[in-house]
C-alpha positions in Angstrom: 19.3 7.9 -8.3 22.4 8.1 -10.6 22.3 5.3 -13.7 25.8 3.4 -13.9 27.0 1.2 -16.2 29.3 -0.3 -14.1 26.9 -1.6 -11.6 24.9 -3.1 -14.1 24.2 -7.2 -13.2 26.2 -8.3 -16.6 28.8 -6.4 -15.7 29.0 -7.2 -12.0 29.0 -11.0 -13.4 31.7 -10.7 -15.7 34.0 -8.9 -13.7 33.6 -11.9 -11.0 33.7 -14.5 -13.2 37.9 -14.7 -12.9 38.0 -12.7 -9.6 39.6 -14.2 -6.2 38.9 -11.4 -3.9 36.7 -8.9 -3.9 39.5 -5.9 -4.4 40.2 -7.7 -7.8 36.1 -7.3 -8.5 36.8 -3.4 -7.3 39.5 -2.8 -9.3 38.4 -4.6 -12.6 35.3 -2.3 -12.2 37.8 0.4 -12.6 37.2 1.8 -8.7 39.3 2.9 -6.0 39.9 -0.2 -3.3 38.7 1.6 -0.3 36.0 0.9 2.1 33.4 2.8 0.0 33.3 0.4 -2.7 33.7 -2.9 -1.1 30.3 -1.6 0.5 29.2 -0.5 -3.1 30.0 -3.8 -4.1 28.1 -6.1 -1.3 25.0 -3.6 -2.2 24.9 -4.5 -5.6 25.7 -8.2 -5.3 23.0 -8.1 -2.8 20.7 -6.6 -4.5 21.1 -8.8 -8.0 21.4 -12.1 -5.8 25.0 -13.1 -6.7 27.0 -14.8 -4.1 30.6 -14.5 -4.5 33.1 -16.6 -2.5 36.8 -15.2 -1.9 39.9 -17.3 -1.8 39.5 -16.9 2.2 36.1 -18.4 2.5 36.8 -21.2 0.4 40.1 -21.9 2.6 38.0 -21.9 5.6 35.2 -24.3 4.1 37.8 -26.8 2.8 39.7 -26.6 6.5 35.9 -27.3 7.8 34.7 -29.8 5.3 31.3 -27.5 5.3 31.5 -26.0 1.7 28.9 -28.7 0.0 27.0 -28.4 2.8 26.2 -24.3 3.1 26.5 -24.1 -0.5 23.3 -26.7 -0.9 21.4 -25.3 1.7 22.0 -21.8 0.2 21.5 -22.6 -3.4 21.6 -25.8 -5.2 22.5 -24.1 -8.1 26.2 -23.6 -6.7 27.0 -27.2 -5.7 29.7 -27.7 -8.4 32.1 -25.1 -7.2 35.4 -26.6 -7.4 37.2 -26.2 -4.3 40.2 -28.2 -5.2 42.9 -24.7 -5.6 
């Protein structure tokens, strides 16, 4: 297997760290939004553990009042997301 930088887990962080949606992940990565990378993408944040949640997600849990709840079943760590946009 190929080595590269890009898909490194400091990278993948930083490039999240300001990102809404995953195309702004894709194209701060320097890749072609296409279907190819945003399954590139879920790979590697699977792989290195890293839960991103979109803009879309984040609408849904606020609609459904659920977001403290999934995010402290899924990781306690997460619980002071600020949902407030």
């Amino acid at each position: 297997m190929r080595y590269n930088a890009r898909w490194t887990r400091e990278n993948l962080e930083n490039c999240i760290k300001d990102s809404k949606t995953y195309k702004e992940i894709i194209q701060k990565l320097g890749l072609k939004v296409g279907a190819s990378s945003y399954n590139t993408l879920k790979t590697y944040l699977s792989k290195y553990n890293i839960i991103f949640i979109n803009d879309y997600t984040k609408k849904i849990w606020e609609k459904e009042n659920i977001s403290v709840l999934i995010l402290n079943s899924m990781n306690p760590d997460l619980s002071n997301i600020d949902f407030s946009n």
